[in-house]
N, C-alpha and C positions, 0 to 999 in steps of 0.2 A: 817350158820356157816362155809360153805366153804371156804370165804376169812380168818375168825379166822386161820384155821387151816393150809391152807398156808402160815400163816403171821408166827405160831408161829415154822412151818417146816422151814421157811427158818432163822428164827433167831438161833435155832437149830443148821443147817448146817454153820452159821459164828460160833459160841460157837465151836461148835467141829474142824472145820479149826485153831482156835486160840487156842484151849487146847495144842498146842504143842507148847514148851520152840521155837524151830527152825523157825517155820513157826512166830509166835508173833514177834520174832527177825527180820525177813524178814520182816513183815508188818509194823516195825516199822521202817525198814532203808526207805523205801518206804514213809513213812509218813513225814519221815524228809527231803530226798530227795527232794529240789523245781521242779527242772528237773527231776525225777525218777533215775534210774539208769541204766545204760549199762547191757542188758542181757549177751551180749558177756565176758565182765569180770567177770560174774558168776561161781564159780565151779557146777560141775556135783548135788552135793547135794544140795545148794543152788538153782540152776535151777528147781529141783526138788520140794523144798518146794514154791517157785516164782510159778510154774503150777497149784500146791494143791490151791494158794491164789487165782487165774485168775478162776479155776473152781468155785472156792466159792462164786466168784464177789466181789473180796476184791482188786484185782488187775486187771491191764487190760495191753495190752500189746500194742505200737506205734512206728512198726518197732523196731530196736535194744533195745530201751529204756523202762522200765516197770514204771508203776504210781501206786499209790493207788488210787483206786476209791473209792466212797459216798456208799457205801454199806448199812450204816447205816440211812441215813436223811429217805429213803421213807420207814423203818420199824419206825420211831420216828414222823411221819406227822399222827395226827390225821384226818381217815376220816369222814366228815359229817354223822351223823346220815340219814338214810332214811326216809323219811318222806312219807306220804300219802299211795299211793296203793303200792310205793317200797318196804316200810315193809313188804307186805306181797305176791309181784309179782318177780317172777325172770325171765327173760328169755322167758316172755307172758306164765308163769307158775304160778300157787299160790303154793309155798313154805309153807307158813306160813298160820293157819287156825287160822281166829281172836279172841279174845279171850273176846271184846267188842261187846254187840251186834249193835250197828249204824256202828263199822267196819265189820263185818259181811254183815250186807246188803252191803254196798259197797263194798265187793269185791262181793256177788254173784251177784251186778245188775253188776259190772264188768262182770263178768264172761256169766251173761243171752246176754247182750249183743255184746260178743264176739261170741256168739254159734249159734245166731239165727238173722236173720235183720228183720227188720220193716214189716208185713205183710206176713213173710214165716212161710209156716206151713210143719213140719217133722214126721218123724215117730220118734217112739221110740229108734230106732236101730243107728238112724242119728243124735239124739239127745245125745243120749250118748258117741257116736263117738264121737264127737265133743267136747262135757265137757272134757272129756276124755284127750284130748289133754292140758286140763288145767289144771285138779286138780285129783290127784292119785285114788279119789273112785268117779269117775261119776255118779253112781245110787244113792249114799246117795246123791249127789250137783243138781242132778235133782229133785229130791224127796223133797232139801231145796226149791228150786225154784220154783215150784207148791207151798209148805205149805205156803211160805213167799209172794205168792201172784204176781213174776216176770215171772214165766211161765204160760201158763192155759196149759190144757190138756181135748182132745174130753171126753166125758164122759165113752166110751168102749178103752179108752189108746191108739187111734191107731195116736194120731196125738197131736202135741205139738208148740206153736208159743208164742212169746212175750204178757206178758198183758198188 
């Protein structure tokens, strides 16, 4: 939910830029404006609320002359749903713990197979390091991967390789 919450911070920050009568007036000579307007024949106050609009990304500036800019198209573009291991990977991270179990196996054979190659065998300490870097409790995602039959493990724990 981190892009949520950016999307809804910066819709936020246009809403409060335009809650002022002044600055709305500014966005709106700006909007009608084909060419923008001359900075230079701005007064001091005017100027003032023209910056408030540039910091918000409601405005932009091109030498003397100010524009309105698309502030609003790429909060109004729906993005594709994620699909497959995205739902639940971010970043060569698992964000999201599945809540199906055929998604489940998939991400932990994901994840077995991110931790360990074909014919290496680790300890436990290396094994966990590892998970570790993918999913916030490594000992319970080790622990799924033995149960679900992706990891084995020596029978005294001292060693762990792909099944």
């Amino acid at each position: 939910m981190p892009e949520a919450a950016a999307r809804e911070g910066r819709i936020r920050q246009l809403l409060a830029t335009l809650a002022d009568t002044e600055r709305r007036r500014m966005f709106a000579r700006l909007v009608l404006a084909d060419d923008g307007i001359e900075t230079d024949a701005l007064s001091t106050k005017e100027r003032r609320h023209l910056d408030a609009l540039v910091r918000a990304g409601l405005a932009e500036l091109d030498g003397d002359r100010a524009r309105a800019s698309d502030a609003f198209s790429p909060l109004l573009t729906k993005k594709r749903a994620a699909t497959g291991m995205d739902r639940f990977v971010r970043d060569g991270r698992i964000e999201t713990w599945p809540a199906k179990p055929d998604d489940r196996t998939a991400v932990m054979r994901w994840a077995a197979e991110r931790a360990l190659q074909p014919g290496e065998q680790v300890d436990e300490q290396t094994v966990t390091e590892r998970l570790g870097a993918l999913w916030r409790d490594p000992a319970t995602l080790r622990r799924d991967l033995v149960d679900n039959g992706l990891l084995e493990r020596a029978a005294d724990g001292s060693s762990y390789w792909l099944a």
